[in-house]
MIGUVEX-43535 format. One record per atom (N, C-alpha, C): x, y, z. Coordinates in steps of 0.02 Angstrom, whole numbers, plus 50000, padded with zeros to 5 digits. Last residue first. Layout:
BEGIN
XYZ
...
END
This chain:
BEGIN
475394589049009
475494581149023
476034579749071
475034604149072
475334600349034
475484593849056
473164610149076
473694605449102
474344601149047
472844625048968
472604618648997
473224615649049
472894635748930
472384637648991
472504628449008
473594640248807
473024636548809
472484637548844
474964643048887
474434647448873
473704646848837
475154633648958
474654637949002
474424642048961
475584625448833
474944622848877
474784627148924
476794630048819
476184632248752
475194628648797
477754629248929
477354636048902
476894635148858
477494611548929
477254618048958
476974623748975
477284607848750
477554610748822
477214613148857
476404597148706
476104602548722
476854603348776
476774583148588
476514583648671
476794591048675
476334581648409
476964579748466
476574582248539
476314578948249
475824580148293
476504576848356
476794593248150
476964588248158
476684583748243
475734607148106
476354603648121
476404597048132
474344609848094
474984616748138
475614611748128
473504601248062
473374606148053
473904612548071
474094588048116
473434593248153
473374598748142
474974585948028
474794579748057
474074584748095
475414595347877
475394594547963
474804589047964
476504584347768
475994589247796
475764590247880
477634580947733
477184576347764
476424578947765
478654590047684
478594584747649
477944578047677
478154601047758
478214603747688
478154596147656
478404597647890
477664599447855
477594600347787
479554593047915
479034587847900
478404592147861
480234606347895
480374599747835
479724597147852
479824611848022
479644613947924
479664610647895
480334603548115
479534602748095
479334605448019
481604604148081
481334596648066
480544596648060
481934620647997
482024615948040
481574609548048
483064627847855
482364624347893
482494620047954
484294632647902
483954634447856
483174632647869
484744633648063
484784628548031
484184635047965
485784646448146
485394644548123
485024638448067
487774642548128
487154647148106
486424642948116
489024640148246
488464638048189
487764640648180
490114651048286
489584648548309
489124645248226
491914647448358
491464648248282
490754648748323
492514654048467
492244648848485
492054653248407
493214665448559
493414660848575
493164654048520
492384676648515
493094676448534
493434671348541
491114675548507
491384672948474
492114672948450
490814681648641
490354674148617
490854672148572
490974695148618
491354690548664
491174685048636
490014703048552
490674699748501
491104693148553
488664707248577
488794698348576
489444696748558
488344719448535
488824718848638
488914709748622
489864719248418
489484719648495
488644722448497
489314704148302
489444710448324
489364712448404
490264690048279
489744694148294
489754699448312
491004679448183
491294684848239
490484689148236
490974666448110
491704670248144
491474676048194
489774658148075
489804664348105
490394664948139
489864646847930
489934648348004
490034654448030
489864644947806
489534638647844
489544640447910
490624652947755
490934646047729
490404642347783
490114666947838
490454664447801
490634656947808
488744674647907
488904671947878
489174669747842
488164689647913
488644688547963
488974680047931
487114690847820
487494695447827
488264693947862
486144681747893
486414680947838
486804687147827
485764681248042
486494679148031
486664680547961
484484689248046
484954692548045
485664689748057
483594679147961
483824684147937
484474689047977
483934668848083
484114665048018
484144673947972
483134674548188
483844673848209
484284669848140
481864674148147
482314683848156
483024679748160
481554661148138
481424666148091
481834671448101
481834659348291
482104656748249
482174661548167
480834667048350
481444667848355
482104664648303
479774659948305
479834666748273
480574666848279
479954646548359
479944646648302
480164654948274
479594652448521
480344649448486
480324649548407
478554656548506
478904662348498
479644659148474
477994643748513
477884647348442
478424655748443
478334636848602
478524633848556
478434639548471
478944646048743
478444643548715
478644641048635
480244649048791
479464645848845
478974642248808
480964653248732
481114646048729
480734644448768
480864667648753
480904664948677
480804655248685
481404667748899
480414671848883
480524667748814
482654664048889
482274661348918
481464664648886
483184677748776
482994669548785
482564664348832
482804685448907
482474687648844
482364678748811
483844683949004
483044683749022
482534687548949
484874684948942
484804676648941
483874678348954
484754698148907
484954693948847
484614687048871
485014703549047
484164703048989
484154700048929
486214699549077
485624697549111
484904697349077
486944706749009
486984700448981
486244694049011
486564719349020
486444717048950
486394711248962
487124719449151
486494721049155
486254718149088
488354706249178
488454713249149
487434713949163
488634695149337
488534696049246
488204702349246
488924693449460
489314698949418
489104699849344
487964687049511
488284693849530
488574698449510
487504677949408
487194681249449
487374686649477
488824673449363
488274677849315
487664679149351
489124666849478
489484673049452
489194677849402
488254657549493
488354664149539
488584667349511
488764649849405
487914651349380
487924659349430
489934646149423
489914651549361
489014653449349
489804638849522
490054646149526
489914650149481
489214627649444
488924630849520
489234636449530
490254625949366
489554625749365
489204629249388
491154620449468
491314626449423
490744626949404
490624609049548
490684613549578
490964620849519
490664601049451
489824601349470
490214609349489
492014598549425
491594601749362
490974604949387
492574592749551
492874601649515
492304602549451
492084584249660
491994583349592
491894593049591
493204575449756
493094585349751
492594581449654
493874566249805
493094564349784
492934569749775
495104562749830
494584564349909
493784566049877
496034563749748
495894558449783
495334559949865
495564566749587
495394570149667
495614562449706
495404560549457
496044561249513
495974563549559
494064565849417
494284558449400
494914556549437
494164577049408
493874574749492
493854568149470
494914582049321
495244582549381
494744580149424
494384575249193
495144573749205
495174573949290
493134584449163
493234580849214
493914575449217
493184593749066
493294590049043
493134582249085
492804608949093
492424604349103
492504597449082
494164618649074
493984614949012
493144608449013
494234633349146
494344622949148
493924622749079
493924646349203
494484643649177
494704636949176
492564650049259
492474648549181
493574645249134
492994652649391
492694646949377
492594643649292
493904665149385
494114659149376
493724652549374
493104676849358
493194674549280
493324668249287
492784683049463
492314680249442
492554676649380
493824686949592
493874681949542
493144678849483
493204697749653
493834699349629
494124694449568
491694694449641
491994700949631
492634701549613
491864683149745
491634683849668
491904688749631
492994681449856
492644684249845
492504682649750
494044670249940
494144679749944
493524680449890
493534657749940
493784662150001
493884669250007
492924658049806
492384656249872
492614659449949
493824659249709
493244664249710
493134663849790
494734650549764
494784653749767
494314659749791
494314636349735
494354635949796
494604646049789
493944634549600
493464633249643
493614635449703
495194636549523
494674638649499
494134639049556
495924630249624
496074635849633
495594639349592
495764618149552
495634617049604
495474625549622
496224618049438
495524617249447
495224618949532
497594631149442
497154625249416
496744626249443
498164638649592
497974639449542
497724634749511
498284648549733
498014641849724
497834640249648
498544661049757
499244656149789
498954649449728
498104667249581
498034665549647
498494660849691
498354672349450
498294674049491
498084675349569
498154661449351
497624661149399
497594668749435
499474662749290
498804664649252
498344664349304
500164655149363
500164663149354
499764665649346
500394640949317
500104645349391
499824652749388
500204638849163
500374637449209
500064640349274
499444636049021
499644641949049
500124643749112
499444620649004
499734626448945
499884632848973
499064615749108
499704612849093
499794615649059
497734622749134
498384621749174
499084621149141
496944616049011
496994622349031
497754624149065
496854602949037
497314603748987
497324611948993
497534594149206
497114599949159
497414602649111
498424584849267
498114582449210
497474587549178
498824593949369
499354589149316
498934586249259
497924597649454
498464602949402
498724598749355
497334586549531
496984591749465
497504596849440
498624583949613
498384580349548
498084583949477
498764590649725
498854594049642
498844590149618
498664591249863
499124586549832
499274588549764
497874596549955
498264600149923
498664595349874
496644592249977
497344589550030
497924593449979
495034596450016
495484596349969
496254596650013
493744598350062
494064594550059
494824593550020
493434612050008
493624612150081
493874605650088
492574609649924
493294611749900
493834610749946
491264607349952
491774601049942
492504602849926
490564618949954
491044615050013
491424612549996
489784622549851
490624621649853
490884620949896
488474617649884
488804613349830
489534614949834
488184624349994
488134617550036
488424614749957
489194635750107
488994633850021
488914627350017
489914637750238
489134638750185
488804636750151
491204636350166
490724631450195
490064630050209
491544648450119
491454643850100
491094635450102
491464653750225
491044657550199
491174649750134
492514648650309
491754646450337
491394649150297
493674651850238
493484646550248
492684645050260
494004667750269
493554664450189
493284656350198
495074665450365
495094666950275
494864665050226
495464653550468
494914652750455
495114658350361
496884646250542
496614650350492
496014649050471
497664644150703
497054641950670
496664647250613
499074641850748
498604648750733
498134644450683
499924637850883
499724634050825
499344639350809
501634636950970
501084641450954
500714637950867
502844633651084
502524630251012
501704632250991
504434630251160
503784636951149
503284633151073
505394623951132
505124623951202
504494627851200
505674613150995
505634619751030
505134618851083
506904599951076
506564604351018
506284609951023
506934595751222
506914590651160
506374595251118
506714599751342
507454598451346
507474596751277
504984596151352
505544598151398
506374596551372
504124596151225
504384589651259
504964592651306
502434600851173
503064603651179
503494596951228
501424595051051
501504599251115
502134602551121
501434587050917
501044586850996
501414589151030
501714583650755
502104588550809
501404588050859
502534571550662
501914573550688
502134578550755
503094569950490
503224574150564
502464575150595
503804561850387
503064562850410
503144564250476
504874560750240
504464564250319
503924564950326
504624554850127
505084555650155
505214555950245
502984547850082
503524553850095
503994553850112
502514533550021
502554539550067
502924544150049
502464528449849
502134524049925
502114529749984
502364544649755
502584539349787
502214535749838
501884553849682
501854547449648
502434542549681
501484566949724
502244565549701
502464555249666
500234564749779
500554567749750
501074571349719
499804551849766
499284556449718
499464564749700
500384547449857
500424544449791
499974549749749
500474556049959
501024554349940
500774552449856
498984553849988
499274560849993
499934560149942
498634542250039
498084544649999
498664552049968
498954537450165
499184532850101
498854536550026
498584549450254
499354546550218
499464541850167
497274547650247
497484553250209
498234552550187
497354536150372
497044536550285
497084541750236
498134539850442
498214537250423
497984535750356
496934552650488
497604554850482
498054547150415
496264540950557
495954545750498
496664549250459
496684538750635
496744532750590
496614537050533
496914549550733
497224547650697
497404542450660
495404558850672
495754553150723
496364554250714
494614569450636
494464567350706
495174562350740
495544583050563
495034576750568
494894574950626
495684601450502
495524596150547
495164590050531
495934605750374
496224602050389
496374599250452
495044619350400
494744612150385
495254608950369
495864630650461
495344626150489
494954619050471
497564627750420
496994629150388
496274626950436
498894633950513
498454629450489
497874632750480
500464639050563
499824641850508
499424634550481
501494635050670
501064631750623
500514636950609
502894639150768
502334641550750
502044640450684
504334637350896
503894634250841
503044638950828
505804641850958
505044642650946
504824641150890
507064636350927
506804636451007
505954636951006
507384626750802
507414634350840
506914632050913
507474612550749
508174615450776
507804621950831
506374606450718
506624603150772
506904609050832
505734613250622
505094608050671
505764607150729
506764614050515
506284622550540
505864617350599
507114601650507
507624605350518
507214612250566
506184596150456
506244592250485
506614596050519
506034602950302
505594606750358
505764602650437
507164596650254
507424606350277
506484605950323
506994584350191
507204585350253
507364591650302
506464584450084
506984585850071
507384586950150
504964577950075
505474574950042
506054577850069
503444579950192
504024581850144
504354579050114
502204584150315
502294580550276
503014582750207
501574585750436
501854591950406
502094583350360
500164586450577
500564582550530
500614586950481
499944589550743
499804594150673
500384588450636
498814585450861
499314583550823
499364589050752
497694585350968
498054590750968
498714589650901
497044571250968
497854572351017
497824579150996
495664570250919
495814566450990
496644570951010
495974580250807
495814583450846
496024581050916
497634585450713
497194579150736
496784579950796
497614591350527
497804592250610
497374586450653
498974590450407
498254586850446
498024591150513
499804598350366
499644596850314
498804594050328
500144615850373
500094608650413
499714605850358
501884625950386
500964624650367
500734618850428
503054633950504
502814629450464
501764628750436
504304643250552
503584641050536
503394635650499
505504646850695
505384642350648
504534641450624
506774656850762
505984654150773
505984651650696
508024659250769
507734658850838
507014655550824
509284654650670
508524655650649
508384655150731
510634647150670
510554656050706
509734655550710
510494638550577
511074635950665
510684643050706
509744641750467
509494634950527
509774634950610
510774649850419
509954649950415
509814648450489
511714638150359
512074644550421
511444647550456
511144629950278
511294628050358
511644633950405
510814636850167
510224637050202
510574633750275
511954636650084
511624642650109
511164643050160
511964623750074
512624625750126
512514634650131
510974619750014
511104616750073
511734622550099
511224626849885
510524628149932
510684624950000
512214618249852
512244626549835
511684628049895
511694609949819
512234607549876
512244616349887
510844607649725
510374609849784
510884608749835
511694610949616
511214617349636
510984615749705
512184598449610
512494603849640
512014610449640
511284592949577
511554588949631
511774595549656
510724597249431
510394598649505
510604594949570
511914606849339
511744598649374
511344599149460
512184617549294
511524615849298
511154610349318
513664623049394
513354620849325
512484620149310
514554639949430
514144631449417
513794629749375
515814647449478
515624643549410
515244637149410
515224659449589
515514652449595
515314651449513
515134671749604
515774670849591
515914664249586
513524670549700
514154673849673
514584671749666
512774662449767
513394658449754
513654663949704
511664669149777
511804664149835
512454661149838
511294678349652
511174678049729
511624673649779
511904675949528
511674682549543
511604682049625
512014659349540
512524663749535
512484671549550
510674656549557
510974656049608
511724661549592
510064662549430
509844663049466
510254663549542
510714654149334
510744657449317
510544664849403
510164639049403
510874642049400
510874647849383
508934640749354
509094641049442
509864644349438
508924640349223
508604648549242
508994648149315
509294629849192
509724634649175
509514640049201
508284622949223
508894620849271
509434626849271
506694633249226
507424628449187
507644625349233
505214635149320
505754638449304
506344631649269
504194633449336
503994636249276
504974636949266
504204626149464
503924620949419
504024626449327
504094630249579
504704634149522
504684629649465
503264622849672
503254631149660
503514632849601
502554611049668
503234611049630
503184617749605
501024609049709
501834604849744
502474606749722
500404619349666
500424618449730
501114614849753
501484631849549
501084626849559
501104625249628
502024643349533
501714643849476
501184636049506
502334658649681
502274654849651
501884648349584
503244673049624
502824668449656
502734662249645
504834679249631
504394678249606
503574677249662
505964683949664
505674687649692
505004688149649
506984674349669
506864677049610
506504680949601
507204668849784
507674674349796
507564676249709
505774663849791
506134670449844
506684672149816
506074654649706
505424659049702
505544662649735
507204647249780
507044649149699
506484653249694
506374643149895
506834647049907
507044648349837
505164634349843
504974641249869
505674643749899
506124625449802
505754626449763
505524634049782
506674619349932
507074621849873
506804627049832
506334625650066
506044622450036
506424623849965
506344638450158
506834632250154
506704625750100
506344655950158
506144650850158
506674642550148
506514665950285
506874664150239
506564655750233
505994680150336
505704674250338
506324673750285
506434694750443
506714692450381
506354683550400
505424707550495
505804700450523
505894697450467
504984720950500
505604719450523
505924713350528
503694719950450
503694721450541
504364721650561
503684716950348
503474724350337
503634724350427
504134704350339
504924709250312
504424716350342
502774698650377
503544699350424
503904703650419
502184705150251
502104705850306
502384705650371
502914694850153
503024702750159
502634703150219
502624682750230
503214683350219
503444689550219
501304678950223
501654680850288
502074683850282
500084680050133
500504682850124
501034686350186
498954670950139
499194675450184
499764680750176
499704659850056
498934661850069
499074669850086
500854657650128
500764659450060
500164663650028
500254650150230
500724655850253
500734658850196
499674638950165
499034644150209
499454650050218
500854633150101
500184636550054
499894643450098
502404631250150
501994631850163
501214634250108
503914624250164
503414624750102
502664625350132
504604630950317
504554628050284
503974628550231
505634643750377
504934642550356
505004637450330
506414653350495
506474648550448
505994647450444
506724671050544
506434663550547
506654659650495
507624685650609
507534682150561
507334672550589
507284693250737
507344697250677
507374691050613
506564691650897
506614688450824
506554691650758
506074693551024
506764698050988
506944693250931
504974687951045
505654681951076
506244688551051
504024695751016
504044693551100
504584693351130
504084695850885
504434700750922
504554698651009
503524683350861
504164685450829
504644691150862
502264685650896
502584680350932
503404683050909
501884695450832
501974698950881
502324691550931
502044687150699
502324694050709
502364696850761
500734680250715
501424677850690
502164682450716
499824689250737
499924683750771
500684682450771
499994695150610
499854699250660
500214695850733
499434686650522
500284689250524
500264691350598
497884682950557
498584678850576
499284681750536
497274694650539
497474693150605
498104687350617
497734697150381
497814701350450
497684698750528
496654685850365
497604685050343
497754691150395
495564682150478
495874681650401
496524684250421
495404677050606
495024676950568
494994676950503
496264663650688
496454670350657
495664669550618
496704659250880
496224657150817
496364665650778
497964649350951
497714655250915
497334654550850
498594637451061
498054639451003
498004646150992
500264632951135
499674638751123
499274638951065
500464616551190
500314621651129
500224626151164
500494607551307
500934612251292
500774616651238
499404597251289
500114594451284
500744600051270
498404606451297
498584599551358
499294597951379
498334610851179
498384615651251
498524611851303
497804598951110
498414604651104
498534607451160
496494598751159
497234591251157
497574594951161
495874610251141
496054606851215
496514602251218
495764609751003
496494614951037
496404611551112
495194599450946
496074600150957
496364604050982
494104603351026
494464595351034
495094596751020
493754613150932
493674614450994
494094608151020
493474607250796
494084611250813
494224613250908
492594600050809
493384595050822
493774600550806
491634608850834
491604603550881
492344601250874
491684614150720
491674618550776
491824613450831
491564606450623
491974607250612
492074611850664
490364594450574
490684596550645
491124600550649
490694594450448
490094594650460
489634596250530
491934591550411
491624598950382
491074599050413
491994579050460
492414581950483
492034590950485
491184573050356
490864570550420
491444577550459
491884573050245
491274577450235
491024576850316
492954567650256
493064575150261
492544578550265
492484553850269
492614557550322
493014564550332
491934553650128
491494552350167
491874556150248
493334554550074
492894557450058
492454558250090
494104540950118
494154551550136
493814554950122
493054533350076
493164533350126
493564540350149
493454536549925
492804536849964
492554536650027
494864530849912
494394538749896
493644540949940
494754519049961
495064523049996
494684530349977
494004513849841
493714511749890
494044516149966
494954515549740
494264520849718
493994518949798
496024507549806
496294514149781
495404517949774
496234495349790
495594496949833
495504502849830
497584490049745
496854486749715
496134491649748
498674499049696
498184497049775
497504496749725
499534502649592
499714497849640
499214494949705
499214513249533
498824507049516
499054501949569
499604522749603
498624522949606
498794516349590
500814522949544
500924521149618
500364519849625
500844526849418
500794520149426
500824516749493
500154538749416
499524533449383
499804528849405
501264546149451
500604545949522
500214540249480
502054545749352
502254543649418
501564540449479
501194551749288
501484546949252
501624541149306
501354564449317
500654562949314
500724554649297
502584568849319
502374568549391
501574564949379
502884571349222
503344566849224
502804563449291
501904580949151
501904573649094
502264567949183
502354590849213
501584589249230
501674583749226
503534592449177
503664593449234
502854588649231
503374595149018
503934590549068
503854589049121
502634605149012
502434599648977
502884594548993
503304616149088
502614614149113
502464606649069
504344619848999
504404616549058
503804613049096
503634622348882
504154616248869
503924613048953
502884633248928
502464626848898
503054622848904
504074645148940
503574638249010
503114633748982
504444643148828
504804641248878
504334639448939
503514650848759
503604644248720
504224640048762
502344662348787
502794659248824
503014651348823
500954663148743
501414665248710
502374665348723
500324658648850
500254653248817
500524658248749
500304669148940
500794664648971
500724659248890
499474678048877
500114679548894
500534676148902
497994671448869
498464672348826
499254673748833
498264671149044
498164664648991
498434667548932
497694686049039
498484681949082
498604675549038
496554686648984
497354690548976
498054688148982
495664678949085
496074675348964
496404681248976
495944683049202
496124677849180
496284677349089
496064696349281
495714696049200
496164688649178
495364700349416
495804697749392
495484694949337
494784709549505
494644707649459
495254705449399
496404711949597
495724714349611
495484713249533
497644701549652
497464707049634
496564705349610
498444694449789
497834694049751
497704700649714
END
């Protein structure tokens, strides 16, 4: 995370980058295409939404209670629970399990909350090599990137960049091609020497289940099936609110998850991990419960709803913001609409105040939430805080100047008057290009239309006359009725 992060910098930057628009306009188009026609297949599809919806909000609402439930299931069936407060306590965690066993190198599977967190340097900083397994986040490691999207990390990168890529690292000296059969045979036969030696194994989660203690990990490529079985010690980074109560509940997030986000009926894998099983996988199995900002989020009785969120990335695929700049630009694990909302709230205003103003309010993305996140109310709602906390001192007496101008009907009129002499100067072809500072921001982005020449009450009075002597006869705001002294209607 870096510290006040200057989003339109980054945005311009990336949207001068005529190679990741290609790839991003491929990759979004193919996967958004996919997910509309698997949605259409279930007649009941808005009637499921609502139903996760309703029981993420029932989940968030207890969320001390069914976290307490899963670690006793858990702890029943062999877990160790560990609760982390933020990212320093859970490496920490991670890291001193790592050393316990004399564990110099793990396997990981596609994790966010570990991403979150930034486990990975944090391991390498304790001595323990993470190697990830996930195609996508093993291209982003050994490119010593990050990553650009939730489901499809290297989503920014060619076929030609991987190859280009593997040959420098993983396959020296080999002549390959760009045929992704063989890039990911390339990745398989790097990653099974990994797997046989790896003493300990991580993983995210995708659910957790309180009645059993269950953590569900969800995939396509079969390498996290590999980090869950093969090493002796197991250890899940979960998010605190990817607790539910059941596991029907669990069930209803599965038919909900897949299609919304890779645009299939299921997954490949659906691994449910409970406890530990004597003689069968790892014998040791440690769960770390991430809180990081979570409960400060939860707080928040309008951006809770972020907290619902299954990671799936729909809202990335169909934001027209997103799909031009890509991940980067956010500068966060979590980028798009979603990462507009879910960011500020876990690490702070201060560092992200710009990302709520990065969407287009178009609503595309809570028209695809499949869990009912409406991303516009909630940007709204940040960006009113954010110009609460962070808006400039000028910009604060600017709006609390307007406001005092638009109380009453006659200072509005004056205002009007001053605000028609001092555009004429500024005025070309019908429109204000560019204002002076401290207002030049305003029109960085955006023409502004000038002042109307007359406005509808001048006209009427000039062509009607006033109806009472002052204007056109109409009902007393408010402001113009206290200052009267009377009651406004």
């Amino acid at each position: 995370m870096s510290r006040a992060h200057d989003f339109p910098a980054a945005a311009r930057e990336a949207l001068a980058d005529a190679r990741l628009r290609t790839n991003l306009r491929g990759a979004t188009q193919t996967i958004r295409a996919r997910r509309a026609a698997a949605v259409a297949e279930l007649p009941d599809w808005e009637e499921l939404r609502e139903q996760a919806r309703r029981m993420k909000d029932d989940a968030l609402g207890r969320l001390d209670e069914l976290l307490d439930e899963f670690q006793a299931a858990a702890e029943a069936a062999g877990a160790q629970v560990h609760r982390a407060a933020d990212a320093a306590a859970a490496n920490a965690i991670v890291a001193g399990i790592a050393h316990a066993h004399g564990v110099t190198e793990l396997v990981k599977m596609k994790s966010l909350a570990t991403d979150e967190i930034g486990l990975d340097a944090a391991l390498a900083a304790a001595g323990v090599e993470a190697v990830e397994t996930d195609l996508a986040e093993l291209i982003v490691q050994l490119a010593g990137d990050t990553a650009s999207h939730i489901l499809v990390p290297a989503v920014h990168y060619s076929r030609g960049q991987v190859r280009d890529l593997f040959r420098r690292t993983i396959a020296k000296g080999r002549d390959l091609s760009d045929d992704p059969r063989e890039l990911a045979e390339v990745s398989r036969l790097y990653l099974r020497e990994r797997f046989l030696r790896a003493g300990m194994g991580v993983t995210g989660a995708n659910v957790g289940v309180a009645e059993t203690g269950t953590v569900c990990v969800v995939e396509n490529e079969g390498n996290g099936r590999m980090v869950t079985t093969l090493p002796p010690v197991l250890v899940t980074v979960m998010g605190i609110e990817k607790v539910v109560p059941s596991l029907e509940d669990l069930g209803l997030l599965l038919r909900l998850l897949p299609r919304s986000a890779t645009g299939e009926r299921m997954s490949s894998y659906a691994s449910l991990l409970t406890g530990v099983t004597p003689g069968d996988g790892p014998q040791e199995y440690h769960i770390v419960l991430l809180d990081n900002g979570r409960r400060n989020a939860l707080a928040d009785p309008v951006g809770r709803q972020a907290l619902r969120c299954i990671r799936c990335s729909a809202c990335l695929n169909v934001c027209p913001v997103y799909t031009r700049v890509g991940g980067h630009a956010y500068g966060s694990i979590y980028p798009g609409p979603i990462g507009a909302i879910l960011t500020p709230q876990l690490w702070g205003m201060e560092e992200h105040a710009k990302l709520p103003f990065a969407s287009s309010l178009c609503g595309a993305c809570a028209d695809v939430c499949p869990v009912g996140i409406d991303i516009p109310e909630v940007l709204l709602h940040l960006r009113a805080r954010a110009v609460r906390e962070q808006g400039p001192a000028l910009e604060r007496a600017a709006f609390g100047a307007a406001a005092w101008a638009f109380g009453s009907p006659r200072r509005f009129a004056a205002a009007q008057k001053m605000g028609r002499a001092a555009e004429l100067p500024l005025e070309r072809g019908g429109l204000v290009r560019r204002l002076p500072p401290p207002l030049a921001g305003w029109t960085q982005g955006r023409d502004l239309r000038p002042v109307a020449r007359e406005t509808f009450r001048e006209w009427w009075a000039r062509e009607r006359g006033p109806a009472d002597g002052a204007g056109p006869e109409r009902t007393a705001a408010p402001g113009e009725a206290r200052e009267r002294g009377e009651e406004a209607p």
